[in-house]
N, C-alpha and C positions, 0 to 999 in steps of 0.2 A: 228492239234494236237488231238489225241482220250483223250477223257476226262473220267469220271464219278463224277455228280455232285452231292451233299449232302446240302440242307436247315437244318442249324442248328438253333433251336430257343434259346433262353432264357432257363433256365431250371428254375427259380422262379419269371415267373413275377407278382405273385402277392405282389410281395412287391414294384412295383412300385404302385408311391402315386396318379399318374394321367395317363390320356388319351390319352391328347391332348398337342404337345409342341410347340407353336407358333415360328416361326421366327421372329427373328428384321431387321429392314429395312439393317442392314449393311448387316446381314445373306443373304439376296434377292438379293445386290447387289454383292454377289460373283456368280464365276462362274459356271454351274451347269453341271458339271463333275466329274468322280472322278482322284485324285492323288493318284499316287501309289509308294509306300513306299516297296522297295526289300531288303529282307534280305537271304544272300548265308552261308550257313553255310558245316561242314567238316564231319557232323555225321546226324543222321532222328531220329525222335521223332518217337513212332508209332500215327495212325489216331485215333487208338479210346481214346489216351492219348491228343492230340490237338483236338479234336470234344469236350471231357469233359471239358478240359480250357474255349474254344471258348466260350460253354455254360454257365459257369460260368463266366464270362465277363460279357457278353451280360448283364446279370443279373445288371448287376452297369451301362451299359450304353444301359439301354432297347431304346433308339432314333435309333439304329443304326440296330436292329432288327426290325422295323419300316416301316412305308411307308409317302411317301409326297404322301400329298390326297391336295385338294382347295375341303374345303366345300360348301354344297349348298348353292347359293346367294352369296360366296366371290370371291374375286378374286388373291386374293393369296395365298401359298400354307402353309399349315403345315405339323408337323408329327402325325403322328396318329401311336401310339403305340399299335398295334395290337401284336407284336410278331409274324409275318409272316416271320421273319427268313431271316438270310444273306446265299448268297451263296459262300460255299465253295467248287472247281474245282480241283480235281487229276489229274493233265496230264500225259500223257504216259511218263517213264522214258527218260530223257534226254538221247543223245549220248556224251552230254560236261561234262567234269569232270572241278571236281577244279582246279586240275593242268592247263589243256588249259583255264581256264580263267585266272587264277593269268598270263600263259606264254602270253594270249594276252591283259592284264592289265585291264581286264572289260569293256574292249571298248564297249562305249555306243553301237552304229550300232551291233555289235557283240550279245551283251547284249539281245538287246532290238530283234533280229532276231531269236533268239533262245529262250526266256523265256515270249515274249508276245505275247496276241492276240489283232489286230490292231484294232473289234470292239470293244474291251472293253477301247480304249482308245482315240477315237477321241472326239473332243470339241465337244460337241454340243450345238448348238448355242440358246436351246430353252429348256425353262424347262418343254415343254409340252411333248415332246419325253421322258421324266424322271418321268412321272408321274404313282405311283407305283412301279416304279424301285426300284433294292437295293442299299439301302444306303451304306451296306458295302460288299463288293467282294473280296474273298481271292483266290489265285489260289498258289497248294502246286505241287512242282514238285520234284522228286528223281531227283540225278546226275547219270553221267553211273557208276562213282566211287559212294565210301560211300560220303554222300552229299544231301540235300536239300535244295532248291530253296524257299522259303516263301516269297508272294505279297501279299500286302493289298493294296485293291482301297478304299479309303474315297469318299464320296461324297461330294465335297468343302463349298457346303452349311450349309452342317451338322455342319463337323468338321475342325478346322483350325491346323495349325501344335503343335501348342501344345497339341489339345485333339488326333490327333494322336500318335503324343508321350504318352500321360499314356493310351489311349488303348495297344499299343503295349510290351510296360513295365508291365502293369497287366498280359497281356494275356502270356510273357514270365515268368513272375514269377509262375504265377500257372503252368506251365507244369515245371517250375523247381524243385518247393520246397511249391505248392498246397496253396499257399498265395500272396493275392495281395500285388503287390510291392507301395502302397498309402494306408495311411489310410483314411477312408469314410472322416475324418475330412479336410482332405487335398485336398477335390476334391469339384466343384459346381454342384454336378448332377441336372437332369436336371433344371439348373437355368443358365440356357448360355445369356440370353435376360435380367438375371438381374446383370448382372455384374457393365454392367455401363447403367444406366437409363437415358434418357433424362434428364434434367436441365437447368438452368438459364445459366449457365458459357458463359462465352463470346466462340465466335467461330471464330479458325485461320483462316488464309487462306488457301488451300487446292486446291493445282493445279493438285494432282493427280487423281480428280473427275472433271467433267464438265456437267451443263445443259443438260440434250441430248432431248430436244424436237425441235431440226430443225433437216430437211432433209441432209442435210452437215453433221451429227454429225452422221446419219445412215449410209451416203455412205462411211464415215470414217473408220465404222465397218465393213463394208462390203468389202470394197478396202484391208482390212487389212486380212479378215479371207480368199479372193481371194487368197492374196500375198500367203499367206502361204498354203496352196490346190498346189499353182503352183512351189513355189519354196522351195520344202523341205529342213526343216533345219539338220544338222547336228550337235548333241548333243556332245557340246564338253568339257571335263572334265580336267582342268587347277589345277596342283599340286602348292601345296606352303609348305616348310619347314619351322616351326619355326624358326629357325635360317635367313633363309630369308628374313621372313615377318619382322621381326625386324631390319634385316638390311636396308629391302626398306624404312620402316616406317623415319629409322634417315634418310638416303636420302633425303626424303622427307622435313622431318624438317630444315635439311641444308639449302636446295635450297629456301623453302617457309616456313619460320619462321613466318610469319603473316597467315598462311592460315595451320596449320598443323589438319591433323586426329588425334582428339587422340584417337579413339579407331581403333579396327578394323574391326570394320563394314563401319568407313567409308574412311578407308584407302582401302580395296577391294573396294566396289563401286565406289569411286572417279575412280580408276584405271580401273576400266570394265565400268565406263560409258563412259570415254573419249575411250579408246579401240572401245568398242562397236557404241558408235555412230560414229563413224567414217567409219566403214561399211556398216552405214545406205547410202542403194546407192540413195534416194534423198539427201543428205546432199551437201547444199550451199556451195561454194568454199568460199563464202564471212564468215565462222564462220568458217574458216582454224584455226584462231586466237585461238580461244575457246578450240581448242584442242594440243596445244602447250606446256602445262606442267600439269601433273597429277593431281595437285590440286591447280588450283587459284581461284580465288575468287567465280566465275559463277557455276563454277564443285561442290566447298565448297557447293554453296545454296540450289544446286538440291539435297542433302544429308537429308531426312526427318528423326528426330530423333520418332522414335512411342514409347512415354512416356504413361501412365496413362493420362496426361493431354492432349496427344494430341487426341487418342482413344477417350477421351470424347468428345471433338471437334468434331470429325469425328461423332458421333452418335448424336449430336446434329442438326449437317450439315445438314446430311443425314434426321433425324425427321423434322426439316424445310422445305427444300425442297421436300424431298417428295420420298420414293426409285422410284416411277415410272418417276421421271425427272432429276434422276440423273445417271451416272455410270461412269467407268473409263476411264482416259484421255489417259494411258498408250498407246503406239502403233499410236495415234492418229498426233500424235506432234516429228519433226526430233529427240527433244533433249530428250523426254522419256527416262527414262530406270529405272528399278525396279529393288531391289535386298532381296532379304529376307534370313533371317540367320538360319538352322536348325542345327547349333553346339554350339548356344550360351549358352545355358540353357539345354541344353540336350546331355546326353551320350548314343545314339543307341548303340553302341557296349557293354558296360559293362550291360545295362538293356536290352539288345539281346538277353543273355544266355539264353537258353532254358535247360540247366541242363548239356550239356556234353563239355560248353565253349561258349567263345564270337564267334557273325559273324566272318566270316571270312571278310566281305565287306557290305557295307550299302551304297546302293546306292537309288536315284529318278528316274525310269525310265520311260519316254516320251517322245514324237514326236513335243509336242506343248510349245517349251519355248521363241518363239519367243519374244524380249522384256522385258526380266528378264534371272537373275541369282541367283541359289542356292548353297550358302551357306552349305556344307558338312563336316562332321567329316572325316579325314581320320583315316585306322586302324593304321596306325601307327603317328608317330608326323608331327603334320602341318596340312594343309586344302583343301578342292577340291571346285572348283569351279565347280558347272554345268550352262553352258549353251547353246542357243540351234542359231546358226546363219545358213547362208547362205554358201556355198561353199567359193563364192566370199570374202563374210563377214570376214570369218575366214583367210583367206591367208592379208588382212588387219588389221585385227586385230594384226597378228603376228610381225607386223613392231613396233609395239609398245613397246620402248627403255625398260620399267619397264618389262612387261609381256617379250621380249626375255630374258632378265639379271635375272628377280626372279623365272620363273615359269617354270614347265613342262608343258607337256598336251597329250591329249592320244585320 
């Protein structure tokens, strides 16, 4: 793709109050890449009107114009708020118009062949290859019709999906209507490490983390980041109507009145873990049992509720043992599976508008979802599931009584 790139900095940072913005052990223990966050819209802003947003952004979230430096003598890394600037990428005008995507429904493979670049999206397994990197990457692309393409990559370390959501919400309000859509009072600038502080609190149990100082617990890593080099997944995007999410929910309740969801996060998960683990091609013929009905008791456990109190727990954990001897269980274990919700608390589409309307589509697009599912706004009523399996995986998956009877997929 012919590009032309622009380093946008900050345009006031001296009204940042410090330097230096340390990570918390939880912050280390994420993984250090970025997620990228697409938004397609039916009209273009001009550049020099999103360069001046960009910049004034920056300005409220100077971490992200930033660099991870490990100062001398330490061993882990910080930000060093220099304002060396995020980069923002022009690609050559697209040949896909809106129309041929709405006609071939956003399909992920589609999507993701035409609007990304593969090195800006592989896992890398080491955050020493990221060292100075940017923390944030925008790549803006024209359609063949009227139409622009907008990606932002977060760096996972940085920012988790709520601070991508009010980055993107600020930075869309000022190119609307040249005002951040949060007021300063509503936000923790940079104070993301003091949210929740270590403490006395007693600490749960927490199967989604495990010890990792044996050798078993590396080749675990390593047999899993293999799998996935060798057998590309297929990112696949699972529709659900309001009206049917409520209807599978009472289903649900009928058949298993002792074990029901009541919300919907874990009425989706219960239903994408038995789905999905069921794909997993080592899965025991002897836990056939297990995956028998949507939600009985075993499926119910595996549903981790992340409250305030549990977050604390987690940060606790983590402070205890130690971020260098701990990380995630997820992928390691048949019965794993992850799911995270980015429509719960958040409206991408109405905090989208960029001044001429809502996206037309707000999607996640990646190659790496092995092991997890996201949780998506659709533009119209109802929800998308992303996630990311196996060839194999997904034609099993499909046998699944709830997902054929409730769901699309694309």
């Amino acid at each position: 793709m012919a590009r032309r790139e622009v380093i946008v900095k900050a345009d006031r940072p001296e009204q940042w109050g410090q330097k230096i913005s340390k990570l918390s052990n939880l912050d280390l223990l994420m993984p250090p890449f970025h997620v990228w966050s697409t938004l397609f819209y039916d009209y273009s802003v001009s550049a020099e009107k999103f360069e001046r947003a960009l910049a004034k952004t920056l300005t409220r979230y100077g971490e992200l114009a930033g660099r991870l430096v490990v100062p001398e003598g330490e061993v882990d890394p910080v930000v060093e708020l220099n304002n060396e600037g995020v980069q923002l990428v022009y690609l050559e005008q697209s040949t896909v118009s809106i129309k041929v995507l709405q006609e071939k429904q956003f399909e992920n493979d589609f999507v993701y062949h035409h609007f990304c670049e593969e090195q800006d999206d592989i896992d890398t397994a080491s955050s020493v290859s990221l060292d100075r990197a940017f923390l944030l990457k925008i790549r803006v692309q024209k359609l063949s019709t009227e139409g622009l393409v907008v990606s932002l990559g977060f760096h996972y370390q940085i920012c988790d999906v709520n601070s991508m959501y009010v980055f993107t919400a600020d930075l869309c309000s000022l190119i609307r209507r040249n005002i951040f859509a949060f007021k300063e009072s509503q936000l923790q600038i940079f104070k993301r490490c003091e949210v929740f502080k270590p403490n006395s609190d007693r600490i749960m149990e927490h199967p989604e983390y495990e010890i990792a100082n044996s050798d078993a617990t590396q080749q675990k890593w390593e047999a899993l980041i293999t799998d996935v080099a060798q057998n590309p997944r297929v990112n696949v995007r699972f529709q659900i109507t309001r009206k049917n999410l409520e209807l599978m929910k009472a289903e649900i309740c009928i058949k298993h009145p002792n074990e029901v969801p009541v919300s919907t996060n874990d009425c989706i998960a219960s239903v994408f873990w038995k789905a999905c683990v069921k794909g997993l091609v080592d899965a025991k013929p002897s836990q056939d049992s297990v995956f028998q009905l949507a939600c009985n008791g075993r499926i119910r456990k595996s549903v981790l509720k992340v409250s305030n109190e549990y977050m604390q727990s987690v940060v606790n954990f983590v402070e205890k043992e130690g971020a260098d001897n701990v990380q995630f269980s997820s992928g390691h274990q048949t019965l794993d599976f992850s799911i995270t919700n980015w429509n719960q608390y958040f409206d991408w589409y109405k905090d989208g508008d960029m001044g001429k309307g809502k996206p037309i589509k707000f999607l996640v697009v990646s190659k790496h979802l092995a092991g997890m599912a996201i949780i998506l706004p659709a533009e119209s009523d109802g929800l998308e599931i992303l996630t990311g399996l196996t060839r194999e995986q997904f034609q099993i998956v499909l046998t699944d009584d709830y997902i054929k009877k409730y769901f699309t997929w694309c």
